[in-house]
C-alpha positions in Angstrom: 1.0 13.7 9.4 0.2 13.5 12.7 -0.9 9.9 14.1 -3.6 7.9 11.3 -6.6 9.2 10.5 -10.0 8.7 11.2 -12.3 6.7 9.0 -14.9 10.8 8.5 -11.3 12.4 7.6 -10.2 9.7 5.1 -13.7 9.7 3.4 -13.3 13.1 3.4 -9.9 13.6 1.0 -11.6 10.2 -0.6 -14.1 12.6 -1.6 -12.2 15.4 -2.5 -10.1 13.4 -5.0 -13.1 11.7 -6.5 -15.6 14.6 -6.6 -16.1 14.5 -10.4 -14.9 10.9 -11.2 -17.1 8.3 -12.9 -15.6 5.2 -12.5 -12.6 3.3 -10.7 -10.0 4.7 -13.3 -11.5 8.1 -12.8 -11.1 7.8 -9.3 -7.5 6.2 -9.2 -6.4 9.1 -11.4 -8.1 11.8 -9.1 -6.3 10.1 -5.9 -3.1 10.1 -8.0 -3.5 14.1 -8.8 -3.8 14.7 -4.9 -0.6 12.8 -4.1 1.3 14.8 -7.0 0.2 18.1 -6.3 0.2 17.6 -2.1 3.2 15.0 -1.1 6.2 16.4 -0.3 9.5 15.2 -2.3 11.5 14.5 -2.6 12.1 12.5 0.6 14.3 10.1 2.1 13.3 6.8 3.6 14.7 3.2 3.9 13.6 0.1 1.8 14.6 -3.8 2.9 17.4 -1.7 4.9 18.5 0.8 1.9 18.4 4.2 2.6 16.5 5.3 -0.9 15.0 9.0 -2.1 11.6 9.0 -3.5 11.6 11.4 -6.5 8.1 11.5 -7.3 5.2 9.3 -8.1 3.6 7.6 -11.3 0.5 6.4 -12.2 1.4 3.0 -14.1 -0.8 0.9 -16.5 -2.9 -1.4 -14.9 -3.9 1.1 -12.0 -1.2 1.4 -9.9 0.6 4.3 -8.2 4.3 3.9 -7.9 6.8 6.1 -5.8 10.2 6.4 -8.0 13.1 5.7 -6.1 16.3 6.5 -6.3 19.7 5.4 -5.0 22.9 6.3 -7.0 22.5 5.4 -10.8 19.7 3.3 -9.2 15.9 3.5 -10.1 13.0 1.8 -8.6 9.5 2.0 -8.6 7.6 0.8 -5.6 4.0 0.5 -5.2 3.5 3.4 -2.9 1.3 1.2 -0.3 4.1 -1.0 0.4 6.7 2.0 0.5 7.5 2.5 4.6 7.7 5.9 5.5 10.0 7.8 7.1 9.7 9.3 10.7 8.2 12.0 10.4 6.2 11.5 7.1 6.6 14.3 4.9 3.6 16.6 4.1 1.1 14.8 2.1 1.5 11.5 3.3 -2.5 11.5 4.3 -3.2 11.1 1.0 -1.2 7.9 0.8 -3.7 7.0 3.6 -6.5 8.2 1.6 -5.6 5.9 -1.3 -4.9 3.0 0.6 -8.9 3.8 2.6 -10.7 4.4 -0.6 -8.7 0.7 -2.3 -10.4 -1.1 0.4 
């Protein structure tokens, strides 16, 4: 990802993801697909100073999308808004953007 993105482009994967979705859940799940089939990982990055891997998302109950991370035997889910991403992101991360624009 290079730099943010406007407000056109992020209405514009907003709109890809949601194309055919009905409602908020509908919507949430349609972002979700996009990050699954389009981020990159795993990746490394560092949490409160840990260097972690993100494995993959999830889509939890109560409409939430979750990066798993790993360290060691260790497994965390993170609410993939407040995971900070490496520098560079990996390929992708514009839809993490995209989620966060269309939750505001």
């Amino acid at each position: 990802m290079d730099g943010q993105l406007g407000d056109a482009e992020l209405d514009e994967l907003v709109a890809q993801a949601t194309v055919d979705a009905y409602d908020e859940e509908e919507q949430l799940t349609g972002l979700y697909t996009m990050l699954v089939e389009h981020l990159a990982v795993p990746f490394k990055t560092v949490v409160l100073g840990v260097e972690v891997t993100v494995k993959k998302v999830d889509l939890l109950p109560g409409s939430q999308i979750v990066a798993v991370c790993t360290r060691g035997r260790h497994r965390q889910a993170i609410g993939i808004l407040d995971l900070p991403l490496p520098d560079p992101a990996p390929d992708g991360a514009e839809w993490i953007e995209a989620y966060r624009h269309w939750g505001q």
